[in-house]
C-alpha positions as CSV (number, residue, x, y, z in Angstrom):
1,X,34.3,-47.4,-143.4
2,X,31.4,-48.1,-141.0
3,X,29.4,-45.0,-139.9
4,X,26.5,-45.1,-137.8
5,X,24.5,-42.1,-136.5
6,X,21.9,-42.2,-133.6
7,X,19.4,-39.5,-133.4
8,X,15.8,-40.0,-131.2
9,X,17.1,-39.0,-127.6
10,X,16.0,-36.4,-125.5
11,X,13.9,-36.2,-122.3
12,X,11.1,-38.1,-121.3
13,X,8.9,-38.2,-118.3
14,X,8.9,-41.8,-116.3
15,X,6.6,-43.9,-117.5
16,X,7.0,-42.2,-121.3
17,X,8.3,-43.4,-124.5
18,X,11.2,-42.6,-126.7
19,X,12.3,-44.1,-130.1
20,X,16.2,-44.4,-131.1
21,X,16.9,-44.9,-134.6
22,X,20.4,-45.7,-135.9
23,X,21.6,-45.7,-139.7
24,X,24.5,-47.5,-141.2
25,X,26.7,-46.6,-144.0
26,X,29.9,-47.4,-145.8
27,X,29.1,-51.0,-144.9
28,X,26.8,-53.5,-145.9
29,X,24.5,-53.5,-143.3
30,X,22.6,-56.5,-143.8
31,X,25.7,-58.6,-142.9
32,X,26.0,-57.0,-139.3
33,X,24.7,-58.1,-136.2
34,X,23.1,-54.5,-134.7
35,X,22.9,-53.4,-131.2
36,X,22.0,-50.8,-128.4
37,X,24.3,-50.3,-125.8
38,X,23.9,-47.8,-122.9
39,X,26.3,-45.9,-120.6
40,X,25.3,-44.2,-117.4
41,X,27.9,-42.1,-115.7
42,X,30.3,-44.2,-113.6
43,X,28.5,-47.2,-114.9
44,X,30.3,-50.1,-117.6
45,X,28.4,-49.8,-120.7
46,X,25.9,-52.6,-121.1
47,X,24.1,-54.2,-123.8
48,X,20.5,-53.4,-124.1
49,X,19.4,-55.1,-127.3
50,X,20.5,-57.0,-130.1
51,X,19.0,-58.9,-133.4
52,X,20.6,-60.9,-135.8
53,X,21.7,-59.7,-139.3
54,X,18.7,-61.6,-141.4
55,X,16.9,-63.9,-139.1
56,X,15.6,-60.8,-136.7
57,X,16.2,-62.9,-133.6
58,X,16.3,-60.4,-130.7
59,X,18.1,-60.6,-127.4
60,X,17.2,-58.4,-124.5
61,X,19.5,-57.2,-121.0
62,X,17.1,-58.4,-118.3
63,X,16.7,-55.1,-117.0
64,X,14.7,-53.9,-120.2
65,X,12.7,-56.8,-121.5
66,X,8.9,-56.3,-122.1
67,X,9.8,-52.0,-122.1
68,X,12.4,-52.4,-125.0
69,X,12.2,-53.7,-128.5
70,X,15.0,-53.7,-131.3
71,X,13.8,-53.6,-135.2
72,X,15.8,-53.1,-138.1
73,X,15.8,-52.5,-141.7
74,X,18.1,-53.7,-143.8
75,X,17.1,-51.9,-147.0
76,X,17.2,-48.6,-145.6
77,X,20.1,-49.5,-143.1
78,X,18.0,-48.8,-140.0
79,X,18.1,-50.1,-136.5
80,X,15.7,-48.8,-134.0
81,X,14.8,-49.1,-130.3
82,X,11.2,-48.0,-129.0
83,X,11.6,-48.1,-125.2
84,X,8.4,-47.6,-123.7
85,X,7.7,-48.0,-119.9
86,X,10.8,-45.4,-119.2
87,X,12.2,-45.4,-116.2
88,X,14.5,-43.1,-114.3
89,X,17.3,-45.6,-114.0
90,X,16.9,-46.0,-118.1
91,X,18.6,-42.7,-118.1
92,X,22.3,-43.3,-120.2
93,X,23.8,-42.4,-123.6
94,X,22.5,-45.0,-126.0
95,X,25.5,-46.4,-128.7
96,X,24.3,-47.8,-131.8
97,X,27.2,-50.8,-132.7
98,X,27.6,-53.0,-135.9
99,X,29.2,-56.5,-135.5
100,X,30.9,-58.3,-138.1
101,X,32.1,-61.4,-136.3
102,X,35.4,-59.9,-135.6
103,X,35.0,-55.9,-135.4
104,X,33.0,-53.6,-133.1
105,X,32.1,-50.1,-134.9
106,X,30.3,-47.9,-132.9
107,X,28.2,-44.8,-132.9
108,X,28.7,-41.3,-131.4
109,X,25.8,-42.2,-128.8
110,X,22.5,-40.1,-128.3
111,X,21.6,-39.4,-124.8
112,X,18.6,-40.4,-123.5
113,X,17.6,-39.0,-119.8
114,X,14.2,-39.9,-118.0
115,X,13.0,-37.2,-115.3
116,X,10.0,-35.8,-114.0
């Protein structure tokens, strides 16, 4: 079955940087569309970032365009998420997720808090 792990969050001061990285198994991976999601507390989770399964075609929530940017590798079954630019309100548990066209797997989320 699809597994995905996140690892790459932690604490950074505003302004900083922090790279996610999420790898994919049990599935092929190069046939999923990949994305970020983040959840603050009290907040819906929202999508950060997205890119297509072989075209790399990227789509950004508004709130993180020109900070964010979403890469994958399909041979080693990697999705990654350099945020630069961090900002206090960026602070959320980041989920990796894998679409097929019908199913939504997701990740155990890594937790990502900006603060000075």
């Amino acid at each position: 079955q699809v597994q995905l792990v996140e690892s790459g969050g932690g604490l950074a001061q505003p302004g900083g940087s922090l790279r996610l990285s999420c790898k994919g198994s049990g599935f092929t991976f190069s046939h999923y569309y990949m994305s970020w999601y983040r959840q603050a507390p009290g907040k819906e989770r929202e999508l950060v970032a997205g890119i297509a399964r072989s075209t790399g075609i990227t789509n950004y929530g508004d709130s993180v365009k020109g900070r964010f940017t979403i890469s994958r590798d399909n041979a080693q079954a990697m999705v990654y998420l350099q945020m630069n630019s961090l900002k206090p309100e960026d602070t959320a548990m980041y989920y990796c997720n894998a679409h097929d066209g019908w199913v939504d797997s997701w990740g155990q989320g890594t937790q990502v808090t900006v603060s000075s």
